[in-house]
C-alpha positions as CSV (number, residue, x, y, z in Angstrom):
1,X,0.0,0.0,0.0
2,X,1.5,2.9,-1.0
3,X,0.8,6.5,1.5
4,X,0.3,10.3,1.2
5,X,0.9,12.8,3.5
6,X,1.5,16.5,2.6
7,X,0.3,19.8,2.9
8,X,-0.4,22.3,-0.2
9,X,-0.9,26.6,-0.2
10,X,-3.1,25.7,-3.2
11,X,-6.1,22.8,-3.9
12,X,-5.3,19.2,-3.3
13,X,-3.0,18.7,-0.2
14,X,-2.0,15.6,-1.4
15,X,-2.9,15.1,-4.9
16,X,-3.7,18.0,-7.1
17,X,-5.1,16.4,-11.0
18,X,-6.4,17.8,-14.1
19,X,-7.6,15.9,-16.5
20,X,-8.9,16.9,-20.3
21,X,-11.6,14.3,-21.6
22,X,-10.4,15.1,-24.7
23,X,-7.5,12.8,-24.4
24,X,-7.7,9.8,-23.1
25,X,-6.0,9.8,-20.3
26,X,-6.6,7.3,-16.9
27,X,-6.9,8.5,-13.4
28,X,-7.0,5.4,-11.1
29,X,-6.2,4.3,-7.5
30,X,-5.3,0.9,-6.7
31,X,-4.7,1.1,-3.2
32,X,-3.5,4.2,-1.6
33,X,-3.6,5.6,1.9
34,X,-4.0,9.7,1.9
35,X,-3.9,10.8,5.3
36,X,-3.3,13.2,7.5
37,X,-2.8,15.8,4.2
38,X,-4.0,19.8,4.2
39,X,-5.1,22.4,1.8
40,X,-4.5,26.0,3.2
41,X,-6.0,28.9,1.7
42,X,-3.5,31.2,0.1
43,X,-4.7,34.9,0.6
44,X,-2.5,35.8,-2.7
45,X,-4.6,33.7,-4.9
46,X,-8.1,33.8,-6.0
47,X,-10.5,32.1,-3.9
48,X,-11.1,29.2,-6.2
49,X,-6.8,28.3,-6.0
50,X,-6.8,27.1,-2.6
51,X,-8.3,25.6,0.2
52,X,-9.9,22.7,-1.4
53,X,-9.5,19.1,-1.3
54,X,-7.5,18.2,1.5
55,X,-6.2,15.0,0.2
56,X,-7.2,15.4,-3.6
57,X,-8.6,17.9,-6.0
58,X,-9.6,16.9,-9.2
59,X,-10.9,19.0,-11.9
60,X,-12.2,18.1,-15.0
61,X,-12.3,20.0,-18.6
62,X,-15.1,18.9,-21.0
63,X,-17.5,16.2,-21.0
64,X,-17.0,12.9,-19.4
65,X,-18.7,9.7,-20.0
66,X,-18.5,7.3,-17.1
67,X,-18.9,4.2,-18.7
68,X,-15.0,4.5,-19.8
69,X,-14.3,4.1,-16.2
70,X,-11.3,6.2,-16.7
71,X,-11.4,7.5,-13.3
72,X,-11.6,4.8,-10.9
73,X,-10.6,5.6,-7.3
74,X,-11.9,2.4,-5.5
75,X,-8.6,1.7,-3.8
76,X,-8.4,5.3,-2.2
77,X,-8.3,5.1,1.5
78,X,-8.5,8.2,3.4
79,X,-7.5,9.4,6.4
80,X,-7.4,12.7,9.2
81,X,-7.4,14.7,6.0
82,X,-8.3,18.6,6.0
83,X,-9.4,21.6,4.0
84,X,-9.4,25.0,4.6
85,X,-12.8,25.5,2.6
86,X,-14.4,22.3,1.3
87,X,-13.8,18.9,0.7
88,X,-11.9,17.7,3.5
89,X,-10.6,14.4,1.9
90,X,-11.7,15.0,-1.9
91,X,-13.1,18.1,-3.7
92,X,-14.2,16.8,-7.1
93,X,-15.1,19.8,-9.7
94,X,-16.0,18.3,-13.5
95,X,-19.3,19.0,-15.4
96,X,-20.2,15.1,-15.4
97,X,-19.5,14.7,-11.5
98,X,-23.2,13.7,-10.9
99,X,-23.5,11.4,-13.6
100,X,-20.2,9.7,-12.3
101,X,-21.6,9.5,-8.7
102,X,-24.8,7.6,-10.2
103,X,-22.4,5.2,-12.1
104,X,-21.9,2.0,-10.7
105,X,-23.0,1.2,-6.8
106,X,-23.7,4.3,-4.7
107,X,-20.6,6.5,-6.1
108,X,-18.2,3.6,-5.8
109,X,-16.0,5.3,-8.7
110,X,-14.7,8.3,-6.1
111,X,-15.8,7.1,-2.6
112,X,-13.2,5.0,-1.8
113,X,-13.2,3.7,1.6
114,X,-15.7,6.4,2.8
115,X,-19.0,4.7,4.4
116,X,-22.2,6.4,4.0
117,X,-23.8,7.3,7.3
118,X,-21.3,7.1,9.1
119,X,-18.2,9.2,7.4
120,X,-18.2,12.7,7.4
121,X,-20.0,13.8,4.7
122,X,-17.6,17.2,4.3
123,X,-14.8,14.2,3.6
124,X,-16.0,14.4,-0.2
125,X,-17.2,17.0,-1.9
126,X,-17.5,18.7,-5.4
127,X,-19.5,20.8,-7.6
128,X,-21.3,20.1,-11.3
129,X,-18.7,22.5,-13.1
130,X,-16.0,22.5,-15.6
131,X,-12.7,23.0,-14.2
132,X,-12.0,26.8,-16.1
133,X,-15.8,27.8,-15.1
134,X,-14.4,26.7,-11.1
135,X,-11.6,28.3,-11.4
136,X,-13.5,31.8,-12.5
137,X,-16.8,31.7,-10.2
138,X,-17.3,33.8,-7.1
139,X,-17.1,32.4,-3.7
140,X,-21.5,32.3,-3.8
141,X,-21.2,30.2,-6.7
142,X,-18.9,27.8,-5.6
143,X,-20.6,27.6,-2.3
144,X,-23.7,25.6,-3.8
145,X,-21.6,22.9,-4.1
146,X,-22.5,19.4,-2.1
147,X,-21.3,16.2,-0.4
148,X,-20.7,13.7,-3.2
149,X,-22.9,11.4,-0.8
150,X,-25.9,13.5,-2.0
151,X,-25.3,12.9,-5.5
152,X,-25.0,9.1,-5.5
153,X,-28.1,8.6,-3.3
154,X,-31.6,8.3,-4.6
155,X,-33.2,11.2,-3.0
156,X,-36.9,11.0,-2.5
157,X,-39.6,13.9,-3.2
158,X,-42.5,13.8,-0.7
159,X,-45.5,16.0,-1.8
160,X,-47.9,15.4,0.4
161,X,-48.4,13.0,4.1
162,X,-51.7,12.3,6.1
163,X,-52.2,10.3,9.3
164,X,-55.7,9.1,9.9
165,X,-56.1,8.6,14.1
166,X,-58.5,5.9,15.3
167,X,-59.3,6.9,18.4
168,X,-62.3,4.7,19.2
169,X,-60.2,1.6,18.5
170,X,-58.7,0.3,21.7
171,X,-55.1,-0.1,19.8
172,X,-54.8,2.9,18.7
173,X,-53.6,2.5,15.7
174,X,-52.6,5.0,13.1
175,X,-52.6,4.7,9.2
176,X,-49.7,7.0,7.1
177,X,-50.5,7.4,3.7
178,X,-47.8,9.4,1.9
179,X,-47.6,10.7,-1.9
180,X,-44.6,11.4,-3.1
181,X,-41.8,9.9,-6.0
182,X,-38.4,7.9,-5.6
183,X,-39.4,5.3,-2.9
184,X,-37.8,2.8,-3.0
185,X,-39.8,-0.5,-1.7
186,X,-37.7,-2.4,1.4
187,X,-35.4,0.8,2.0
188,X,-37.9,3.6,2.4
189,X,-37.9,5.3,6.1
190,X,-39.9,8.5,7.4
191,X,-38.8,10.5,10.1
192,X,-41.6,12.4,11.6
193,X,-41.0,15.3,14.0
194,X,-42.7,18.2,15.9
195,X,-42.5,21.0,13.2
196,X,-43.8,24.3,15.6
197,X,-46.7,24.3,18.3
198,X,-50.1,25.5,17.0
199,X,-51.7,28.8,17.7
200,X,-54.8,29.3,19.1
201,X,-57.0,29.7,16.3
202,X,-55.6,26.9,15.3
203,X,-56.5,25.1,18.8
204,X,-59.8,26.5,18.6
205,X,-60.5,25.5,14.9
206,X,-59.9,21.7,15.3
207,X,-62.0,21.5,18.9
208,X,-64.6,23.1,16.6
209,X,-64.4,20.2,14.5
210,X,-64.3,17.9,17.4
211,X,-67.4,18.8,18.9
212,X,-69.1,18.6,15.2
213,X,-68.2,15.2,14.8
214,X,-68.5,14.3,18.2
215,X,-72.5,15.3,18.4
216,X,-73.1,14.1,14.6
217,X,-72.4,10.6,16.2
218,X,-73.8,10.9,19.0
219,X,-77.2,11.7,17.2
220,X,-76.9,8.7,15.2
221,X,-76.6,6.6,18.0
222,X,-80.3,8.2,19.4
223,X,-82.0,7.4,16.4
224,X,-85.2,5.4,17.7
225,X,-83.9,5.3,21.3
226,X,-85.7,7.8,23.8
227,X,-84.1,11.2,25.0
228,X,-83.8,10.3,27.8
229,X,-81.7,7.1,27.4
230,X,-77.9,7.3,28.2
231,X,-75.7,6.4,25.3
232,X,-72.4,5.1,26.3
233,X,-70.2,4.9,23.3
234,X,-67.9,1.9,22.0
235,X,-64.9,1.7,23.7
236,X,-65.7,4.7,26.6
237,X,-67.5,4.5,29.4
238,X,-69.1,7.8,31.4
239,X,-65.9,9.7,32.7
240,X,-63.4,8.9,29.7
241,X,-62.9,11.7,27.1
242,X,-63.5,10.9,23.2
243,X,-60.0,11.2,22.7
244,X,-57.0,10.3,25.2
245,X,-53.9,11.3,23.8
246,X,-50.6,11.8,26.3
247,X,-48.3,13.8,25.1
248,X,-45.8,12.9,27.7
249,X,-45.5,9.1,27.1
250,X,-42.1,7.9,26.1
251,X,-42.1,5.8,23.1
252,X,-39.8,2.5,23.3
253,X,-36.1,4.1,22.5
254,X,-36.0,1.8,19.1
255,X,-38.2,4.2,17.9
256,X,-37.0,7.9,19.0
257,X,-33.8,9.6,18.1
258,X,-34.8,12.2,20.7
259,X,-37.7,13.3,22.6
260,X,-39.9,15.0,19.5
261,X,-38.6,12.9,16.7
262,X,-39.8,9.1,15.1
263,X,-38.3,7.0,12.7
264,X,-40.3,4.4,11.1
265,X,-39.8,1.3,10.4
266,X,-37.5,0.9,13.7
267,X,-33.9,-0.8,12.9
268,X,-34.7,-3.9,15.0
269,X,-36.4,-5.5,11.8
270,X,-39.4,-6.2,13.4
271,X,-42.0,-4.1,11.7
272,X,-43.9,-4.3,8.8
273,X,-41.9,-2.6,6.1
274,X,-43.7,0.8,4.4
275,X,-45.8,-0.5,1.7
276,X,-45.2,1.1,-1.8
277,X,-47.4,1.7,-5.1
278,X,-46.0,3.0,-8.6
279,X,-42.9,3.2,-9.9
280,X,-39.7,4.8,-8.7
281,X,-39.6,7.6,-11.2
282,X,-43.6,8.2,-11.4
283,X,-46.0,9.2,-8.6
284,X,-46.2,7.1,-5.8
285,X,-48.4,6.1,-2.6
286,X,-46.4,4.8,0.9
287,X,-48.3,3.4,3.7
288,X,-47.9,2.2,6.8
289,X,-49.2,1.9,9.9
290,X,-48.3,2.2,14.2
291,X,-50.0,0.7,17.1
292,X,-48.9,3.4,19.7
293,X,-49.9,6.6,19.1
294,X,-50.2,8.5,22.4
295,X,-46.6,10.3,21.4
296,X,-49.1,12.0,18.6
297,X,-50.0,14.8,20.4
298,X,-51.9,16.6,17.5
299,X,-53.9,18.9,19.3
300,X,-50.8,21.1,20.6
301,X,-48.4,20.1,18.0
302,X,-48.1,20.4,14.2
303,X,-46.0,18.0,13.0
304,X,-43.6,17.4,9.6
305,X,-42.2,14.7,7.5
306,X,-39.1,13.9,5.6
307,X,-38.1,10.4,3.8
308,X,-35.1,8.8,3.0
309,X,-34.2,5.4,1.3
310,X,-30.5,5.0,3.4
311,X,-31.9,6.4,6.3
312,X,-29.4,8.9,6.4
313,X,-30.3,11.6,4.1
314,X,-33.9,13.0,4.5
315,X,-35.7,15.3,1.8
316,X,-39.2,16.2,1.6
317,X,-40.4,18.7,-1.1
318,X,-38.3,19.0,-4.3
319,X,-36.3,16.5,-2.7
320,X,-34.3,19.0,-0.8
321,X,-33.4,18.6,2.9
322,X,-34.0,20.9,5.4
323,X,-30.6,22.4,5.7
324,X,-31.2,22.9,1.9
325,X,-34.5,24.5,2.3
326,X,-35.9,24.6,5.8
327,X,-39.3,24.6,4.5
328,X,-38.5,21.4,3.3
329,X,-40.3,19.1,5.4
330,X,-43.8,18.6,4.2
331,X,-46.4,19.2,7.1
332,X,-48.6,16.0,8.2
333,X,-52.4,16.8,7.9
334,X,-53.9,14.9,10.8
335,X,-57.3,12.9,10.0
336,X,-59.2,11.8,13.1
337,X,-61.8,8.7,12.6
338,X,-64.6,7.4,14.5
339,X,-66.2,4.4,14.7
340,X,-70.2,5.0,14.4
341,X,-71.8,3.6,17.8
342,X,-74.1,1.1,16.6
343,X,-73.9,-1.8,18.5
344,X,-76.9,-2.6,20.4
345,X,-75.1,-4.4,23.4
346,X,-73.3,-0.6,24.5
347,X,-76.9,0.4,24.4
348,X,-79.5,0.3,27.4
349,X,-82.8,-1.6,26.6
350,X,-85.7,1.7,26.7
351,X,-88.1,-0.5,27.8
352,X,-85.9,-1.0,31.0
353,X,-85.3,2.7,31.1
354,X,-89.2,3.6,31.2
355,X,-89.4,0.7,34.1
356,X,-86.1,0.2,36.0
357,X,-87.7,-2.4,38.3
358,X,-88.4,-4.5,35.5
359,X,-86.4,-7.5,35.2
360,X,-86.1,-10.3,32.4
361,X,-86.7,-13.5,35.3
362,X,-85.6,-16.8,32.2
363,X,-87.5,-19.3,34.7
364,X,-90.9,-17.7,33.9
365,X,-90.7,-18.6,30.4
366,X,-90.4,-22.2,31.2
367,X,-93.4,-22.2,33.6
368,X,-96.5,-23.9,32.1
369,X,-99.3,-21.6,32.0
370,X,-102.4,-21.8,34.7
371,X,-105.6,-22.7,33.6
């Protein structure tokens, strides 16, 4: 294994490469350690000339097709590498950089040893951009560059997420059904969060609601029963309210990342997976569904959603994240259901109501009749 370890005023600490797709040329790593190399920013060049790719820069000049697999760095193992401005490990700056991160498996042409999920993402970095059009651009240009990570990754684009709430059902459960497009089935995970708390219009608005649906039901539970009868709905007796929701309940750790965030489906393999219609690249429908759901505290909270298919990297709208955008997370409309009360054992008999003393006694109907 062969090493690098040295320190540049300019880009590439270690290795500093152009290479014209014009001519054929071959950049490729067998197996080579870069570590503990530096890029310093040199105040007496333009801001483009240093301070990137602390291990290696590599510009490109014209188009470049990866299928040729000129560039290969597969064997590069990195190291304690660092960068004055980006790209820590690698800075990458070529026109066809995406389209060489999408080749192969997940950007195995430049990532080297770098893990995803658990490397620093600032390790490898780079920018869709010819090498002279770089070397030209104003620091705000440059700075919309990204982690390379981003650019192999199938990012998904979530357009819209409902939860519908059973709260007459004894379990609780909740159904997510989520629209979105590049969902991948068996890899798909949502991370759901507390986005701000709602005002009190807001508050007011949904008990509003509440009370509508709760006295449309309990009027079709009185149809041909007298006023004065007491109706006792499934699942609740006298003193419970029609919805119990405890906002302070702790959720089994497997779940949480931290107090106000959930990641479904929980890394213990266990669950269901999230249930997928339609094809990557068209519109699609996720669903899933959770037994708990007294963490949901819906009438306080408004709550958002991002996806991701490596559960790393989590985009909602455009399929930006929210350090891209941070309206990015798409907000969760909540959807509550009732079960209609209209099973007659939950129900007092009226005849009983109109006599209390009046008792069903089975041994009279088995008493013959006097003549």
């Amino acid at each position: 294994m062969k090493e690098k370890q040295f320190e540049s005023s300019g880009n590439g600490g270690g290795i500093y490469t152009i290479i014209d797709f014009a001519v054929q040329c071959t950049f490729i790593i067998n197996d080579t350690l870069i570590h503990e190399c530096k890029s310093i920013t040199n105040n007496s060049l333009s801001y483009p000339e240093s301070g990137f790719g602390g291990g290696i820069f590599l510009g490109g000049l014209g188009n470049y097709d990866p299928s040729t697999e000129l560039i290969d760095l597969r064997g590069m193992k990195i190291y304690i590498n660092t960068a004055d401005k980006y790209g820590q490990s690698l800075y990458v700056a070529m026109k066809d950089v995406v389209r060489l991160c999408q080749y192969g498996t997940q950007g195995e042409y430049l990532k080297g040893d770098y893990t995803d999920g658990t490397s620093n993402k600032n390790d490898l970095e780079g920018i869709p951009m010819d090498l002279s059009t770089f070397n030209s651009s104003s620091p705000q240009t440059i700075e919309q560059q990204q982690p390379l990570e981003l650019m192999w990754g199938i990012l998904g684009i979530l357009k819209s997420a409902q939860v519908a709430v059973n709260v007459s059902n004894p379990n609780g459960k909740l159904t997510f059904n989520l629209e979105g497009q590049r969902m991948i089935p068996g890899q798909l995970n949502v991370k759901i969060f507390e986005l701000r708390d709602k005002t009190q219009e807001e508050i007011d608005q949904d008990q509003k609601e509440m009370d509508y649906k709760y006295n449309k039901n309990n009027l079709n539970s009185l149809k041909g029963i007298s006023q004065q009868t007491i109706i006792i709905p499934k699942h609740q007796t006298e003193n419970q309210q029609q919805i119990f929701i405890n906002s302070n309940l702790i959720i089994e750790k497997k779940l949480h990342n931290y107090d106000n965030e959930i990641i479904y489906p929980p890394e213990d393999g266990l669950s269901i997976p999230i249930q997928i219609e339609g094809e990557t690249q068209s519109e699609q429908k996720a669903t899933f569904g959770m037994n708990e759901y007294k963490w949901l505290n819906f009438k306080q909270k408004v709550y958002g959603i991002v996806i991701s298919n490596d559960r790393n990297i989590y985009t909602g709208k455009d399929g930006l994240t929210i350090e891209e955008n941070e309206n990015a997370a798409v907000q969760m409309e909540v959807i509550i259901e009732e079960e209609d009360v209209d099973d007659e054992s939950e129900i007092d008999d009226p005849q009983k109501e109109d006599d209390p003393q009046k008792e069903d006694d089975p041994q009279k109907e088995d008493e013959p009749e006097e003549e």
